[in-house]
N, C-alpha and C positions, 0 to 999 in steps of 0.2 A: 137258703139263698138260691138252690139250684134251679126251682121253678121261675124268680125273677130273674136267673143269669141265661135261662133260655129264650124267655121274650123278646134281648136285647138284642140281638143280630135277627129277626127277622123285622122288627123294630125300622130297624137299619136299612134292612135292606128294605123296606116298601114306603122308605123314606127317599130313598135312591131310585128308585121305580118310580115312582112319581112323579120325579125331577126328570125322568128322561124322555126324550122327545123323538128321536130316530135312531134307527138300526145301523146299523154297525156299514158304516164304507165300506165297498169292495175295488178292489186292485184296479178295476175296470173300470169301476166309476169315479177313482181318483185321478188315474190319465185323463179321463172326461173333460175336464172344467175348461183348461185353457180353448180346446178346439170346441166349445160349446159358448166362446165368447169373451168368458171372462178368464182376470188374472193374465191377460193380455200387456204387458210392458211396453207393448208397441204404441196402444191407445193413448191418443188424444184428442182432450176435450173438445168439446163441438162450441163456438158461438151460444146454440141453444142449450147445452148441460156444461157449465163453463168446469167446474168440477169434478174429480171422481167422485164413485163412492165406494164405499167401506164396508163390508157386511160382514158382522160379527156374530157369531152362531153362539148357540146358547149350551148348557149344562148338558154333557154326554152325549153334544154332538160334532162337528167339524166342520170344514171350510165347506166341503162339497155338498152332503149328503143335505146340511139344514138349507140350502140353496140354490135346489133343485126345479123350483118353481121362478123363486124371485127374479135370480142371477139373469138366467136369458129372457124374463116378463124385463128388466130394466135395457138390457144390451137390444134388443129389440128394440126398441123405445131410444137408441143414440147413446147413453150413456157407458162411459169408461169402469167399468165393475172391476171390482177385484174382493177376495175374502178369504182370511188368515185365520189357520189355528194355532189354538193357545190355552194355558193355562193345563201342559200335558203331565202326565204322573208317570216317571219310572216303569216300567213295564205294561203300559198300559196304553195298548195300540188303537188307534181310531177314533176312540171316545173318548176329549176334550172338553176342557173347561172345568177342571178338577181343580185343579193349584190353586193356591190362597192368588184371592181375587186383587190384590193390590200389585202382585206379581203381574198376573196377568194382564195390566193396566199397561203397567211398563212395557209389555210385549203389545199392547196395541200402538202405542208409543209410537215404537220402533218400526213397525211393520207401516203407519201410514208416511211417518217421516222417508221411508223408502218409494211409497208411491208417489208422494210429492214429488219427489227425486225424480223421477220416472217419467212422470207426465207435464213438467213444468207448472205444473195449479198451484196458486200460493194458501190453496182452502180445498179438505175436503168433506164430503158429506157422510156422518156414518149413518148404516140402517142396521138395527143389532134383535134380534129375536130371545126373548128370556132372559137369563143372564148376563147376555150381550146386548141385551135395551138397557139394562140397568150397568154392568163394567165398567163402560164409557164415560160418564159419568165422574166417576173416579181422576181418568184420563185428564178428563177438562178442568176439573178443580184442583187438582194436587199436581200435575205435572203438564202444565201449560198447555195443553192441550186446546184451549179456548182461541188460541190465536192460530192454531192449527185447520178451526173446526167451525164451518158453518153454519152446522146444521147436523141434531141428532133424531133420529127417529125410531124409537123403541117400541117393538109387535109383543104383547105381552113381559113389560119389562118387570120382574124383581125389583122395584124401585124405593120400596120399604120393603122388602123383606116378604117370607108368607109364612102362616100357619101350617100349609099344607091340610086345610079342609078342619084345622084344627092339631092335627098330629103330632105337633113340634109343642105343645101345650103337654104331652106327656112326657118330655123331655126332661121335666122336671123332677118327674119322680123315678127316672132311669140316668141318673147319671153317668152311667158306664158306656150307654149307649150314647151320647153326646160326645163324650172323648173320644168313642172307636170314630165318628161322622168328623169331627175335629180332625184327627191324627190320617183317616181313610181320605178323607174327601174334602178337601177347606175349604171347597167352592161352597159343598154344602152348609155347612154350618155358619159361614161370611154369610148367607142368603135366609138363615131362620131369623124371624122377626124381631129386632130389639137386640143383635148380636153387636158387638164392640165393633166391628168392619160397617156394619148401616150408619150404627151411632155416630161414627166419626161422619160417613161418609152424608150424611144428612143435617148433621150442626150447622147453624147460620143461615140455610134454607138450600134448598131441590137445586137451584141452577147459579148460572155465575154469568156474567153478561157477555153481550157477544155475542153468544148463540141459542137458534132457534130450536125450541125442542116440540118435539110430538109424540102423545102416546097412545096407540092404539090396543084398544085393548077389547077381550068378550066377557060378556057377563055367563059364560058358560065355563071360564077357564076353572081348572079343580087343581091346578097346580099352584099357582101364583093370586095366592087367596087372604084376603076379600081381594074381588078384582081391583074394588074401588083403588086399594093399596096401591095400584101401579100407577095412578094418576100424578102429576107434579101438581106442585104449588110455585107462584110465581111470574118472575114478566118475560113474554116471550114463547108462552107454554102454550101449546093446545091439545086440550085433550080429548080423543075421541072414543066413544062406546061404538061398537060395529054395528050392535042391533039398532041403534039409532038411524043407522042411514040404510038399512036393511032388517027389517024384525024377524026374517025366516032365514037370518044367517046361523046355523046351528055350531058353527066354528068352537072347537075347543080350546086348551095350550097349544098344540099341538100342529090342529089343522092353519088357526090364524096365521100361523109361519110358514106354513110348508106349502102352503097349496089354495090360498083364501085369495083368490083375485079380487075381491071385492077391497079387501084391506091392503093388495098390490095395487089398486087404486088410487088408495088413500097414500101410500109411501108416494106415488108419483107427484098428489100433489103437496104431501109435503116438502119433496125435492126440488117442485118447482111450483110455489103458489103464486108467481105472477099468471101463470096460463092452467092455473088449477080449473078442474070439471067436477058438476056434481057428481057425487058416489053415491051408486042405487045400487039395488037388485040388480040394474038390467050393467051392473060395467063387470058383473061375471064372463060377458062375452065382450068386453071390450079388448 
C-alpha cells in the first residue's frame, strides 16, 4: 500500500494547483480596493447602471486580488462595484473559496442583502469568475436569491463541474485522496464533475426565471474542463466562446478573469445589453 499511499497527497495537491488562480493578497493591496473605487458604501446607482454589482471571486482567490482588472474596468465605466470573500477555512489566510459551497451561498446571501441596504437598489447584478460564476447559482435557486438578482454573469464558471483535463477520473481508483479533497477543501470536491453539490444543484435545469444569465467562457481554459461544461441550458441564457468574437484571444482560466478586456467587454454588455457594442479584438483598448 505504501507506493499508492504516496501518490495521494501529491494527487491532491496538483488537483488544488489547478484550481488556483491568483497569488496570495498582500496587506497593501487589501487597504487598496475601497480607494480604488470600489466597496464604496457611499455609491449610488446612476440613471445609466440602475444597479450594483457584485463580484464573486473564484476558488483560492479573494475580494481583491481576482479584481484587480475588472473592479476599476466597471467603476470607470459609472458603476457602484463592490466584492466579498467567502467560503474561508480555519487558519487559512487570504485564499478563499474553500468551505462547502452551499455555505458559501449563504454568505453571498448576506453580503448582497447588505449592499442593497446600502445603495437603495431593489436588484443587483452579480459577475462571478470560476467558482464564483458557478456559487451563485446556488444563491438564486435555493435561497431566493432570484428576486434579489438581475442578472448573472459567470467568466469561466464551474457550472457542471470539471474533470480537471481528466484528473478527477482517477479519483476513482484513490479513494483516500477524494476524502483528504472532501475533509481539506469542500469547495473542491462540490466542483468535481457529477459530485452530490452539482447533482442537486443542476436537477430540474441550469436557471430559474427571472434572471439573465451569461457565460463567458475560453476554449483554452485547462481548469474548468471540457470548456463546453461551463455553458447553461435554458431561457434567458447566453452563451459566449471568447474566441468567437476574437480568434487570437489566447486567454486561459486564469487570464479570462483577471486581465481579458476583451471578455471585460462582454461583462459590460451583459450588464447592460440595451446600449450593448460589438466585442472585437480591437475593445482590448476600449
Amino acid at each position: 500500500m505504501l507506493p499508492w499511499k504516496r501518490v495521494l497527497r501529491p494527487l491532491a495537491a496538483l488537483l488544488l494547483a489547478s484550481a488556483a488562480t491568483v497569488v496570495p493578497v498582500t496587506t497593501a493591496q487589501a487597504a487598496a480596493a475601497p480607494s480604488s473605487g470600489w466597496n464604496d458604501y457611499t455609491c449610488k446607482p446612476s440613471a445609466a447602471h440602475p444597479r450594483p454589482v457584485v463580484l464573486v471571486h473564484g476558488t483560492f482567490a479573494n475580494s481583491v486580488d481576482n479584481w484587480l482588472g475588472l473592479a476599476p474596468y466597471l467603476v470607470n465605466r459609472g458603476y457602484c462595484v463592490f466584492s466579498l470573500d467567502y467560503g474561508q477555512l480555519p487558519g487559512v489566510s487570504f485564499l478563499h473559496g474553500l468551505g462547502p459551497i452551499d455555505k458559501s451561498a449563504e454568505q453571498l446571501d448576506d453580503f448582497v442583502d447588505k449592499v442593497l441596504a446600502a445603495t437603495g437598489a431593489a436588484e443587483a447584478d452579480l459577475v462571478g469568475h470560476s467558482q464564483g460564476g458557478m456559487m451563485p447559482r446556488y444563491y438564486l435557486k435555493f435561497l431566493g436569491g432570484a428576486a434579489e438578482v438581475n442578472a448573472l454573469v459567470g467568466i469561466a464558471p464551474s457550472n457542471h463541474g470539471t474533470t480537471l483535463g481528466g484528473l478527477t477520473e482517477l479519483l476513482k481508483y484513490f479513494p483516500e485522496a477524494a476524502d483528504l479533497l472532501s475533509t481539506a477543501t469542500p469547495a473542491l470536491a462540490d466542483q468535481v464533475a457529477g459530485s452530490a453539490f452539482l447533482t442537486k444543484l443542476n436537477a430540474g435545469g441550469d436557471t430559474v426565471p427571472g434572471v439573465r444569465y451569461t457565460v463567458i467562457a475560453t476554449k483554452y481554459d485547462e481548469v474548468v474542463t471540457p470548456y463546453r461544461s461551463q455553458f447553461l441550458s435554458g431561457t434567458n441564457v447566453r452563451n459566449v466562446l471568447i474566441q468567437d468574437l476574437c480568434a487570437v484571444d489566447l486567454s486561459e482560466h486564469a487570464a479570462i478573469g483577471l486581465l481579458d478586456r476583451i471578455a471585460f467587454h462582454e461583462v459590460t454588455n451583459a450588464l447592460d445589453p440595451a446600449h450593448a457594442t460589438p466585442t472585437t479584438c480591437l475593445s482590448v483598448v476600449g
